[in-house]
N, C-alpha and C positions, 0 to 999 in steps of 0.2 A: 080361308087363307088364299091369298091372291097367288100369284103364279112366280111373283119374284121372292116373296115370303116363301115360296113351295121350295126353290131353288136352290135355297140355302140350308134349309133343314132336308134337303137329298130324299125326304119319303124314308128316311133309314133301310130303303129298298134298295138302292145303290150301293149298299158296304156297309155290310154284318160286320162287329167287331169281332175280332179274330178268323175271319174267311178264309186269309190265307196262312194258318197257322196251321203248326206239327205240334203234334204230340208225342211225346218221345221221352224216355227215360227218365220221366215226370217233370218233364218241363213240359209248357204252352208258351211256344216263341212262335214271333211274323220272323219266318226265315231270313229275310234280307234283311232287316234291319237288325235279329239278334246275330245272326252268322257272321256278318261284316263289322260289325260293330266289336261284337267277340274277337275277330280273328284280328283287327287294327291293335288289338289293346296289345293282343299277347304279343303279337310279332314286334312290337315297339317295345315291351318288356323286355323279350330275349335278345332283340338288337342292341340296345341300353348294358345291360348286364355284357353280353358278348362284346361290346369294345370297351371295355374297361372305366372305373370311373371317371379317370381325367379328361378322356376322350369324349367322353358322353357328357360332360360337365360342361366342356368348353364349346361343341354340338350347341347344346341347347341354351349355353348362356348368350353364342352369337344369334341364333333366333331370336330368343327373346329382345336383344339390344335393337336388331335389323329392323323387326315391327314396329317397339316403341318410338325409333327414331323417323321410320317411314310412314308411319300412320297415326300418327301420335294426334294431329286436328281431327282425324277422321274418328278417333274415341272421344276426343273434350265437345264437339260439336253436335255428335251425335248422344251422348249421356244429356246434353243441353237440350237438344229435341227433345228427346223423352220426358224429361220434366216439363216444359210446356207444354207440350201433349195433354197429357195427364190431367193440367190443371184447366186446360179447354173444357175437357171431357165430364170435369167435376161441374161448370157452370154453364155446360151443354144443355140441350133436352135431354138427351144421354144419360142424364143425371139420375132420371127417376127410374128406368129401368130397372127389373129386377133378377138374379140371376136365378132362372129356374122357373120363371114364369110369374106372374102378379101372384098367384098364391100361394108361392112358394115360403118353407119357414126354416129357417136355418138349425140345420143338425147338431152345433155345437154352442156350448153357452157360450157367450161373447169374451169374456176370463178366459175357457180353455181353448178358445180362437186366437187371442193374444197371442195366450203361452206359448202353442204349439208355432204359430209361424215367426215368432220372436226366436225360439230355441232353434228352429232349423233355418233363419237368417241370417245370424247372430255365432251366439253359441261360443266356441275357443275366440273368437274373436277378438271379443270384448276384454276378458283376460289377459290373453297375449300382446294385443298393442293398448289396451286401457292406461297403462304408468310408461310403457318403452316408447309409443307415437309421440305422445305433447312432449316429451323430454327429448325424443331426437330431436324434435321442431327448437326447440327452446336454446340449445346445447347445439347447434348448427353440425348435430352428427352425419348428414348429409345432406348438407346445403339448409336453408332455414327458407319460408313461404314470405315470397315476394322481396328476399331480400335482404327481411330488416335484421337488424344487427342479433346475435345472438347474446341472452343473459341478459337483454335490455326490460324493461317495463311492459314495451308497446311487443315483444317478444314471445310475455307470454301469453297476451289476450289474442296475440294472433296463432300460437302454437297451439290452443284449445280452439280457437276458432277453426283453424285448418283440421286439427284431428276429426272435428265433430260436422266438417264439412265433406269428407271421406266416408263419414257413418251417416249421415243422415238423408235431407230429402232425394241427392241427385240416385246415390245406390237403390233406396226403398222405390223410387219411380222403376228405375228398369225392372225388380219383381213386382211391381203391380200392374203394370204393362204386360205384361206374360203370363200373368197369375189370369188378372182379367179377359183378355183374351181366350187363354183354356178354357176358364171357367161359362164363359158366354157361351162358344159354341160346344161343348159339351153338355150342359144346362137348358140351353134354351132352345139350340139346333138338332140335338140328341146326335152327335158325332161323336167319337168316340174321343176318350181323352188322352191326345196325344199330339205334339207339335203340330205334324200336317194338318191335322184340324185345320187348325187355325187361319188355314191358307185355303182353303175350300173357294171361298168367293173370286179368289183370284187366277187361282190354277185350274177350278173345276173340278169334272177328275183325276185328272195328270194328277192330284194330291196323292190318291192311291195308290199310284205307280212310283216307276223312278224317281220321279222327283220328290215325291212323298218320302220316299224311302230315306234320302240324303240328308232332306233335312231332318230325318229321326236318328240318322250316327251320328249327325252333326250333333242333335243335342247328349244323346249319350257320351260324344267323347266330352264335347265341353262340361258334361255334368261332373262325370268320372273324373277329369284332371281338377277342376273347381274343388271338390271332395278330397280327392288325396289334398290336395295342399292347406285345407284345416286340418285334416288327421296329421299330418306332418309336422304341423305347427303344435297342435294339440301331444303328440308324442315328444316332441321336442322341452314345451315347457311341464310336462306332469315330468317325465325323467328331470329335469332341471330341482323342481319341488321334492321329490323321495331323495337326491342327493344333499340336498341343502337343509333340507329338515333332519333326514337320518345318515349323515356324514358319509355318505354313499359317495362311489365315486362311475357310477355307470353311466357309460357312453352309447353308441349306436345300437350296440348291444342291447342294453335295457331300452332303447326304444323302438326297437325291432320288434320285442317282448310285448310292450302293451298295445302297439298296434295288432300283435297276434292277436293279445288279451281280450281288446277291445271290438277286434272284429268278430271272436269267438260270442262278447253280449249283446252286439249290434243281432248275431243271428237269432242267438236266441228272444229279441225283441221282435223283429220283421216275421219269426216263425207265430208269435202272439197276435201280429196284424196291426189296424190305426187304433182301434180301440184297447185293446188291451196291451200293446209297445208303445208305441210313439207318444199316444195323449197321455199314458201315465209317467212317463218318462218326462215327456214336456211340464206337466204340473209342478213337479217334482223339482223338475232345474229352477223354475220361476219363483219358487216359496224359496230355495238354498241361495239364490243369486240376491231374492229382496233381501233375507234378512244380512248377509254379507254385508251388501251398500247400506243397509241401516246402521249397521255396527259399525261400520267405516266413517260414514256421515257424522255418527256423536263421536266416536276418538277424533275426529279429524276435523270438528266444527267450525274452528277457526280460521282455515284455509277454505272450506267448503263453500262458504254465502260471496267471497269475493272471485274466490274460481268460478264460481254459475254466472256471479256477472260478466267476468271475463270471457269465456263462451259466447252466452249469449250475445254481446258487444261484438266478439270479433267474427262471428259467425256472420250476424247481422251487414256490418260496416265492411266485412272484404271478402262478401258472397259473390258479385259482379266481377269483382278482377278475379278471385279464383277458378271463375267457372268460365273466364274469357284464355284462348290459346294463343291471344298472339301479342304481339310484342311485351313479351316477359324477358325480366330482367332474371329471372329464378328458372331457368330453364331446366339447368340438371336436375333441380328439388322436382318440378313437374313432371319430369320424365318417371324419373326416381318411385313417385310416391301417387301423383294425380294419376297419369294415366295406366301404372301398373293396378290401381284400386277399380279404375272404372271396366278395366279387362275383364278384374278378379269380379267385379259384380255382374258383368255378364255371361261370362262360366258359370257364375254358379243360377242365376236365373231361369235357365227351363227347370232346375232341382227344385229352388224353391217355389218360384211361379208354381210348377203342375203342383206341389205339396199345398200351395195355400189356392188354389181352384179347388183344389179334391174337398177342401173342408170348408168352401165360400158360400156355399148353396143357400139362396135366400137372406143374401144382402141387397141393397139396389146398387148401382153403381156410386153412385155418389159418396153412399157410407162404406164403401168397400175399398174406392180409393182414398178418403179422409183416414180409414182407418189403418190400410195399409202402410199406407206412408207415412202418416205424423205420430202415431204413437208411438210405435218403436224408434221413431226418428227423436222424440220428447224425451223416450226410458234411456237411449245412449247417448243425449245430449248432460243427462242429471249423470250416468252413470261415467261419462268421461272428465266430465267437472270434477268430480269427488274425487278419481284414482288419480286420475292427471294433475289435478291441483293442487293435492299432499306430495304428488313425487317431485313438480317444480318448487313448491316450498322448498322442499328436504333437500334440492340443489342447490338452490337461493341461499339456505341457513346452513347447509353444510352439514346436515342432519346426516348419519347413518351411513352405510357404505355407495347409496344410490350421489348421496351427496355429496363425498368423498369423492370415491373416485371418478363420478358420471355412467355414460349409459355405455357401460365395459360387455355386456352381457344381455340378451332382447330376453333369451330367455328365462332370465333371473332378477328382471327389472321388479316382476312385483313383490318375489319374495326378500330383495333389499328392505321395500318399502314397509313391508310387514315387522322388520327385522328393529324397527326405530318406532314400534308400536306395543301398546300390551296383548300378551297372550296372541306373538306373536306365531308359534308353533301350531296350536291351535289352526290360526285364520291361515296358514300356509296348507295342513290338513286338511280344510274345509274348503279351498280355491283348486287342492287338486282332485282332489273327490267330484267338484262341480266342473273339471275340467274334462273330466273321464265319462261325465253322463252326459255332456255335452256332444262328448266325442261319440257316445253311442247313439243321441239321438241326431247327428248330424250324418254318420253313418245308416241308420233303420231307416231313417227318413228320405234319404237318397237314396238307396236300393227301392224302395218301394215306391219310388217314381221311375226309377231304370226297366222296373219290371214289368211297369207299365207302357213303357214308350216299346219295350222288345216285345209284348204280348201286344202290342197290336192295337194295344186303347184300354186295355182288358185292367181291371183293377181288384183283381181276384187270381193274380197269378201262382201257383202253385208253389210251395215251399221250399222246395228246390231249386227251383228258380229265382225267389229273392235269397237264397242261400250263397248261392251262384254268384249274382252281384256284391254283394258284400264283400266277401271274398276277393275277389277283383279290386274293389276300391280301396283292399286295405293292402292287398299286393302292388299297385300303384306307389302310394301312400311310402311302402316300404322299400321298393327299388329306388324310389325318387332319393330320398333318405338316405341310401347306399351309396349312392352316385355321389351324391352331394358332400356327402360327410360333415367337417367345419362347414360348409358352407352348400348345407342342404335348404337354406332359404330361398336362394338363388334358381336353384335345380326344382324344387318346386313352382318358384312364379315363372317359369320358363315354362311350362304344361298350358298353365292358365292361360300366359298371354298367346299361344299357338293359336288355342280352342278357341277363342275368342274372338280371335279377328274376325275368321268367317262368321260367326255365327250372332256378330253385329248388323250384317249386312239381313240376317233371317228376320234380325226384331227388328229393324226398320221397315223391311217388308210388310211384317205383323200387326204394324201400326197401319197400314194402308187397308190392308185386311179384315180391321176390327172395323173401323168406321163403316168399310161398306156391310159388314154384317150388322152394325148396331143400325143402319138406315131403314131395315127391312122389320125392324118392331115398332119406328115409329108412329107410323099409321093406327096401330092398335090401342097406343098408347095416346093420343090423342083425341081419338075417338072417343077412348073413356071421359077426358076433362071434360069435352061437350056436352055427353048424357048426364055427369056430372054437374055441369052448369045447369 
């Protein structure tokens, strides 16, 4: 190993993971970063609660407007980075690298790799804005993408275009930007797996220190606020489903309830670990969501093959202006809906990034970002044609009460559309059931990355401890909600877009920081083609 290859893999003689960790009341926390990290959450919990809802509503709904409006190029430019980044790096030398070393062989089948980073990507997501996104686009329920007239033709192939332009390659880049990055120097530098990592080459050891320190509350808050606001989303439409299905009429109340509910089976998953939580829980959602979209797909055939093309078309033909920030004539739609999506996807990016490092091990790079980014970018391009395409039909035709009255309700959009279907009770049962293991493995699966980034790299954190977070994200999750009331949607993407700003500035960094880490293998790897030849 040369001396600049020595540099970067540290000897793991410089910083034992967990060195500076307490043991305490069966927790294993790195005191700075779980102590501050802890004590940020709560005191912004009780200050929230302590000035009353309205106060705290209109607090955080001016943050939120101040950011988007003041930094709104510095999100669309920099999400624009990252995807070309990424697709350098795929047709780099870079490419053939492997995470974990040349003979490394990866821990999970390729199936339960999907599932598990597609569930904890994904997740309520897909549900939640699957039929209410293309139909606000389409129905100009605030503002329509680039413009075009709303209810028109060229309407809806750009209101599937722009939905699946929000879900697909620019978000899945910023988690595999983060994911890869973990995954490299934790894999192939033996560092510990945890943000600062990642910043070794350029901080040295200052990573271990203060500075280290900051950037690991930073990802913990952006993780935590990212998280609450799908459990928020996710409590919002399963209570929307048990009233609609069984004439309920419960409010805050009942979603207060299964966020308790749900953070009570998030623990008991995270207490089971990756293998017996999360991967069986991810399986589980992938087999209940395919067979959904297949059922959906044959009642809904007819809308289905011209919705895909629609998609595909407008995805393709208005990818350039979408992902350009200036002079748009759709300003409020981009503020609205572009750059709150690119926030929310890097909130949630050190969650899922560390979550798909922890289970990359012995992909090369090439196939880890092909895979990263274009499958799940493929499954929610088919999966938003299908919901999106029958719900603008049923607008178009006048079908059913989505059709009727329009998009009255975000959180009752899909069970309208159900409502103008067979057996429709049934598929409303079955959407909230899959919305709820959703929410559990979007929950286990974020804790057991928090627990990681507060134990110091440590991926073995005691029970109590991923207990401990849970807990917290669904207390989050549940104040926000409170605050929020009608208009808990707001009060949630106001967390997100706080977290986010800073911790934009981290992944840009990150990208500086992978490159010169990825420089330092490829001597080794070149070497090989030669003997090779």
């Amino acid at each position: 190993m040369d001396d600049k290859n020595k540099k970067y893999s540290i000897d793991t003689t410089d910083y034992e993971v967990g060195q500076d960790n307490i043991q305490k009341w069966g927790f294993d926390i790195h005191n700075p970063v779980f102590g501050t990290s802890a004590a940020l959450i709560i005191i912004t919990l009780i200050s929230l609660l302590l000035v009353g809802p309205s106060t705290a509503l209109n607090t955080l709904n001016s943050l939120k407007n101040n950011i988007i409006e003041q930094f709104d190029l510095f999100f669309m430019w920099s999400t624009n980075f990252f995807l070309v980044f990424a697709f350098l790096l795929v047709i780099s030398p870079f490419a053939k690298i492997r995470i974990g070393g040349k003979n490394a062989k990866p821990e999970h089948s390729t199936l339960s790799w999907i599932a598990m980073l597609f569930a904890a990507g994904m997740g309520i997501g897909l549900l939640f804005w699957g039929v209410a996104e293309p139909v606000a686009y389409f129905t100009d329920w605030y503002g329509t993408p680039l413009n075009v007239e709303a209810y028109s033709t060229e309407a809806k192939s750009l209101a599937l275009g722009a939905t699946i332009f929000h879900w697909g390659l620019h978000g899945w880049t910023i988690y595999a930007v983060v994911a890869l990055s973990l995954a490299f120097f934790t894999y192939n530098k033996g560092l510990p797996l945890s943000i600062r990592s990642t910043f070794y080459p350029i901080f040295g050891d200052r990573a271990w220190g203060w500075m280290g320190h900051i950037i690991d509350i930073l990802a913990v808050l952006s993780t935590l606020f990212g998280l609450a606001t799908s459990l928020g989303l996710g409590a919002q439409q399963a209570t929307s489903g048990f009233n609609h299905v069984f004439g309920l009429n419960g409010g805050i109340g009942t979603q207060l309830a299964i966020i308790g509910f749900v953070t009570f089976l998030a623990s008991l998953s995270v207490m089971r670990g990756l293998d017996g939580g999360v991967k069986v829980l991810s399986n589980i959602n992938m087999i209940a969501a395919f067979m959904l979209l297949i059922f959906i797909t044959i009642v809904g055939w007819n809308s289905v093959l011209p919705s895909l093309w629609d998609t595909i078309s407008g995805y393709a033909t208005n990818f350039i202006q979408l992902s350009l920030p200036t002079d748009r004539e759709d300003g409020v739609w981009m503020h609205a809906w572009t750059v709150f999506y690119w926030a929310w996807w890097i909130s949630w990016s050190p969650f899922v990034g560390m979550f798909i490092a922890r289970i990359s091990k012995g992909r090369t790079v090439r196939e880890f970002l092909i895979a990263v980014i274009f499958i799940p970018t493929l499954v929610t391009l088919v999966w938003m044609s299908v919901f999106g395409g029958i719900a603008i039909d049923q607008v178009i035709h006048k079908v059913g009460l989505l059709g009727i009255n329009g998009l009255t309700d975000i959180s009752l959009s899909l069970f309208y559309v159900y409502d103008a279907m067979p057996f429709s009770s049934i598929l409303s049962i079955l959407s909230v059931v899959l919305i709820l293991i959703f929410f559990v493995t979007s929950a286990d699966s974020g804790s057991l990355v928090i627990d990681s980034i507060t134990a110091g790299g440590k991926v073995d954190a005691p029970v109590p401890q991923r207990v401990f977070w849970t807990c917290i994200g669904g207390s989050i999750a549940a104040v926000m909600l409170w605050i929020g009331g009608k208009d808990a949607l707001q009060a949630l993407q106001s967390g997100v877009v706080a977290t986010a700003l800073p911790f934009a500035v981290v992944l840009l960094t990150m990208c500086v920081s992978l490159v010169r880490g990825l420089l330092t293998e490829l001597p080794s790897y070149k070497k090989e083609q030669l003997q090779a030849q």
